[in-house]
N, C-alpha and C positions, 0 to 999 in steps of 0.2 A: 430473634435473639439479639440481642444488646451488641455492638460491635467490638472488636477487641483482634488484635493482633495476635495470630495464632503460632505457636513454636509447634517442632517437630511432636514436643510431647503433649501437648492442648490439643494437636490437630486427633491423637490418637480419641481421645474425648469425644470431638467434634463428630468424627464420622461413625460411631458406634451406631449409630440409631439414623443412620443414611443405607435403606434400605437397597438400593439400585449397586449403590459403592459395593456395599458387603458383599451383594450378590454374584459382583462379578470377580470382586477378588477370594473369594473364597473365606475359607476358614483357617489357611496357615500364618503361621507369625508374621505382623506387620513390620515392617523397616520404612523410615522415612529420612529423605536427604532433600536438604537445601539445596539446586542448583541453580538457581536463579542468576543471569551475571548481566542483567538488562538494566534499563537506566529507571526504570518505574516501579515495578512491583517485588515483590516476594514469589518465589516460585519452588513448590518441594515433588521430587516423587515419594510418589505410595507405593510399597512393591510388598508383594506378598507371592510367595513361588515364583512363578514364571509369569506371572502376571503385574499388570501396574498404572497408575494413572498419575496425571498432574493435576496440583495444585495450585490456582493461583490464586495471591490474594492483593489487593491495592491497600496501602495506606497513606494516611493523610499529607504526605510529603515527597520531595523526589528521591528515591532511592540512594541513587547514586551521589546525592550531594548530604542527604541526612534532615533532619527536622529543622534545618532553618532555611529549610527551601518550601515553606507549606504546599502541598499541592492537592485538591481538591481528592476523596475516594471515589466522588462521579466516577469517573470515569470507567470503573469496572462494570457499574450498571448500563453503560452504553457498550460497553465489550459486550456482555450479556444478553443484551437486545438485540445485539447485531448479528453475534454468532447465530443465534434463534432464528433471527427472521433469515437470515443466509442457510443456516440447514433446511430451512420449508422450502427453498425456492434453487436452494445447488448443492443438495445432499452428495454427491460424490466429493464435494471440494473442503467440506467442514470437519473437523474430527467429530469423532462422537461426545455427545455432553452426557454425563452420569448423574451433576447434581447442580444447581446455581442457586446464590443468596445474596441478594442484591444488598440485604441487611450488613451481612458480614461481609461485601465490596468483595465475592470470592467465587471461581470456579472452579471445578472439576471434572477434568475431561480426559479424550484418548492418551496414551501415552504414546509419541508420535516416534516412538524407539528403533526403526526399520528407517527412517527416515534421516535429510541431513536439511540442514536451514542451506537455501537454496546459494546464496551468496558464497558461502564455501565451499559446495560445490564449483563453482563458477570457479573461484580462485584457483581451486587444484585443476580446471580445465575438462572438467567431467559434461559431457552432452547430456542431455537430457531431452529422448528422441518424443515423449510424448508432450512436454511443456509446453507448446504453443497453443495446441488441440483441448488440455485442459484449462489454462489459465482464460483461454478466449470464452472460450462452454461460462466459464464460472463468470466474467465480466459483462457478455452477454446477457447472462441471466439475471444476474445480483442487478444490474442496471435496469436493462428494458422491466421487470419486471416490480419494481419499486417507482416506476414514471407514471407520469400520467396519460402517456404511450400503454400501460395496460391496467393498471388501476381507476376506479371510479373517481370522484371526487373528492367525495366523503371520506373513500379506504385510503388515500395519499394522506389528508390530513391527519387522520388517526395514528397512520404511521410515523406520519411527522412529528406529532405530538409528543411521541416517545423517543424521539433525537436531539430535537428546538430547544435544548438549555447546554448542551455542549459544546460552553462557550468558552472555558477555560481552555482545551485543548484546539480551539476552534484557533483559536487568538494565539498561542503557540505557533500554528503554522501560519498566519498571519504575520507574525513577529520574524520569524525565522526560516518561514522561506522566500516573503515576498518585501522583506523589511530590511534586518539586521545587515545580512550579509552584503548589502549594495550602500551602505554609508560605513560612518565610522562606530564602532562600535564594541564593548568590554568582551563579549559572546564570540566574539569571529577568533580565528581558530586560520593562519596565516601562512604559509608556506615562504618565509626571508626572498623563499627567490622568485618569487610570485607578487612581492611590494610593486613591483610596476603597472602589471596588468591588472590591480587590486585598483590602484590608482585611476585608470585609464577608466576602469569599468562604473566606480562611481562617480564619473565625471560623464557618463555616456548617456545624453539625451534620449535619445532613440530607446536604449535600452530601459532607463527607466520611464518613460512613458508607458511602452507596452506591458512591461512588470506590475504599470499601476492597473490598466487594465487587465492584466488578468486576476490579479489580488481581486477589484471590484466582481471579477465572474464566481471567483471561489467563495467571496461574502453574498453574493444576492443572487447565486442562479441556484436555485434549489431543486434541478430536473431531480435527482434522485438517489436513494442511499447508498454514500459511499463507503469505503474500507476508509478513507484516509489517511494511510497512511502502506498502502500497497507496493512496498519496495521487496526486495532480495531477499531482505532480513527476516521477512514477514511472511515467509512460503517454504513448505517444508515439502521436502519430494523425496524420492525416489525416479526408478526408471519405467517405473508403472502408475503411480500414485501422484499426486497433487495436492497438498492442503493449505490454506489460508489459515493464516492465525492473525492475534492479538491485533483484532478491529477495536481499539478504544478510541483512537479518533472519529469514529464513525459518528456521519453527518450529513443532512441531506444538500449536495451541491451540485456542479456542472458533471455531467457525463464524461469529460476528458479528463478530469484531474484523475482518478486512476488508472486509469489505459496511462496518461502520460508518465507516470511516474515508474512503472513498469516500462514501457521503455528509454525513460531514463537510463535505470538499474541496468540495462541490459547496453547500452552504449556503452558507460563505463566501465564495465566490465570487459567490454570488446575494445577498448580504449586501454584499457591496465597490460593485458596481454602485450603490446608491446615492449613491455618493460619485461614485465611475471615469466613468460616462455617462448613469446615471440613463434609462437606456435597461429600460422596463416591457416591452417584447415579448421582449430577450433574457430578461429576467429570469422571465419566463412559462414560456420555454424550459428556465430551469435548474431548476424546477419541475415541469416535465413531465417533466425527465428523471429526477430523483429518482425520480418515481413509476413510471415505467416499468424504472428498474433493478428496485425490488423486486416490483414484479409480474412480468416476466421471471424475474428469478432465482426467484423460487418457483416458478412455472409450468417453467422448464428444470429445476431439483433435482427437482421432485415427479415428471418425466418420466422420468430419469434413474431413481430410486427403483421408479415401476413398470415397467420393464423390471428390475430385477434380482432376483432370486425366493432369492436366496439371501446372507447374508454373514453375517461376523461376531456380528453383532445378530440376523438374523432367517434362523430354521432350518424352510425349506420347511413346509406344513405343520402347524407353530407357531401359526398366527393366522390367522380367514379373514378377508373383504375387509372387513369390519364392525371388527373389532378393527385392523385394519391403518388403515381410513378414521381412525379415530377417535387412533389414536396419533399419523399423519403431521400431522393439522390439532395438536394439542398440541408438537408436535414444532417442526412452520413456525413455531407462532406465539412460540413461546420465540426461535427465532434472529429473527424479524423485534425482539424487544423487546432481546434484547441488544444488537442491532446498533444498535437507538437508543441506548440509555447507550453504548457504546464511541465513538459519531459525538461523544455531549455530550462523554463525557473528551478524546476530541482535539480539540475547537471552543476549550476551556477554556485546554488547554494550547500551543494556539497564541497566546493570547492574554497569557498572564503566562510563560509556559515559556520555553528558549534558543531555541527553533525555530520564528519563528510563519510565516508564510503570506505569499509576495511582493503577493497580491489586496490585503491589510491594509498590510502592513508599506512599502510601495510606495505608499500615499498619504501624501505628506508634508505635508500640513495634518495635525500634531496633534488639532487640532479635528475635523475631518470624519473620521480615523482613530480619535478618541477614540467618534464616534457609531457607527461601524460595530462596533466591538468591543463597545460596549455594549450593541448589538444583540446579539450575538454571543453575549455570555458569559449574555444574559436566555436564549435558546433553549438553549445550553451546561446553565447550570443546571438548567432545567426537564427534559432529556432524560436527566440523569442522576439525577433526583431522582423521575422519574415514569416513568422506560422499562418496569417493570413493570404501568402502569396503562394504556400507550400499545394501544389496540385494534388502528388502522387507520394507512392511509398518509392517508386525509383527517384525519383527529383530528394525524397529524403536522407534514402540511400547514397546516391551521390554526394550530396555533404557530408554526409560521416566518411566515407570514403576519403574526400578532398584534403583530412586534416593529413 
């Protein structure tokens, strides 16, 4: 089908003869509403009874700024790809998909209605006692299992082939997370009483060296396919459930850039609460969580790893369990250290960058705003200026602590 921007009433059109869709909504009168309030796309539910799905659809610009911001509808078709190959490899953590048309730059999926975008949970101070146990299950998987830690040779490249032009969004976070926000620039988004430290930080050696090294891991380390863009905003839960959405950045890079950015999200957020409720037990909470994401996810990759006796990397054989023990701990602890510098670049650039963090940007005392960030951007620095010296998750722990 030809491409076209679909409205509430074209979309009725569209899905008549979507056999899966009809199927599960039934036969009663359809009702369609626009609630889309994101920076990219179009987004409607479909409801019919008690039932309902989303719609989304990409077009040629950015949403939020209007058609003279061209932006490419790729990017739906790598949403598309991603969610697909993430539902074959972490079916509990994906919604269900009903129907996709990479023509018309459009899905349609679960209607995640039971559910809250995980970030606002977070602000209102809500635990979420499974969170660590799934988000780690789903990182674990999504990652080791798109490497060449368990794929052939051949099956990475194939894979790859269906990510490797995602360069427009690719180049977004290049621009705006390892870029914009560390010089002077029209995009940065400034807090009056943060001019100091704004100052200080693009004038800091040390920091932008490491920033440029890690920018260079995010462009040329292709271990495996990422969400790209794995924050708060981007995870729908409950107190039972877990789900990943809207992977359009998805690309294949370094195994820490999503662990890191996840616990970025989850700093900040334990960083805001001294302003938000000043509530010490949640904040214990988001603490615990940290740690238990990355001891999960190592403990679920390292398992993953020895069930597989053969890929890409390692040819039966090759290595007994001594040489193998000994690569995997060098291995783990490389992605535990990246993942800290990737968490500091995006702590950083929430902070002086176009995009920061509704925990932050949502307290409207200036002043109380200005402490959280200052908080923020001391742990920011430190993680990207010491993630190669960072041992442990207590030594990490202790820095966030320290602010």
């Amino acid at each position: 089908m030809e491409y076209r921007v679909l409205t509430d009433e074209s979309i009725r059109e569209y899905i008549k003869n979507i056999d899966s869709v009809n199927e599960y909504l039934g036969n009663e009168e359809i009702e369609i509403e626009e609630i889309g309030d994101g920076n990219l796309n179009f987004v409607f539910i479909i409801k019919s009874g008690d039932k309902s799905v989303i719609l989304k659809q990409a077009v040629p610009y950015l949403r939020c700024v209007g058609e003279e911001w061209p932006l490419s509808r790729e990017r739906m078709s790598y949403e598309i790809r991603a969610l697909k190959t993430f539902k074959d490899i972490a079916n509990n953590n994906i919604p269900n998909i009903f129907h996709s048309d990479e023509n018309m730059s459009l899905i349609i999926m679960q209607n995640l209605n039971k559910h809250i975008i995980m970030r606002k949970g977070l602000i209102q101070a809500t635990k979420y006692p499974n969170f660590a146990e799934h988000i780690s299950t789903f990182l674990a998987n999504s990652l080791f299992k798109t490497s060449s830690l368990y794929l052939s040779s051949s099956e990475k490249r194939e894979l790859m082939d269906k990510f490797n032009s995602n360069r427009e969004l690719c180049k977004m976070t290049e621009d705006f997370v390892f870029t914009f926000p560390y010089m002077k620039h029209d995009s940065n988004n400034i807090n009056l009483l943060m001019q100091k430290e704004y100052q200080e930080l693009i004038h800091d050696i040390g920091f932008k060296v490491n920033i440029l090294k890690l920018k260079n891991l995010f462009m040329n380390k292709s271990e495996a396919l990422l969400h790209g863009d794995l924050h708060t905003g981007s995870i729908m839960l409950n107190e039972n459930e877990t789900y990943v959405i809207d992977p359009e950045f998805a690309f294949f890079g370094p195994f820490g850039f999503d662990i890191g950015a996840i616990i970025a999200n989850l700093i900040q957020s334990y960083l805001s609460h001294f302003e938000r409720t000043k509530d010490e037990i949640f904040q214990e909470w988001v603490l615990e969580t940290i740690r238990e994401v990355l001891l999960d996810f190592e403990e679920n990759f390292l398992e993953l790893w020895d069930e597989t006796k053969e890929s890409a990397l390692i040819t039966e054989g090759f290595a007994n369990k001594e040489v193998l023990y000994e690569y995997k701990q060098i291995f783990m602890q490389n992605i535990f250290q990246e993942s800290l510098g990737f968490a500091g670049a995006k702590m950083a650039r929430r902070i002086f960058g176009i995009a920061g963090v509704e925990d932050i940007l949502g307290i409207k005392d200036l002043e109380a705003r200005a402490r959280v960030e200052g908080k923020s951007l001391k742990i920011a620095k430190r993680l990207v200026k010491e993630y190669e010296q960072i041992e442990n998750i207590d030594e990490l722990l202790d820095i966030i602590r320290g602010v």
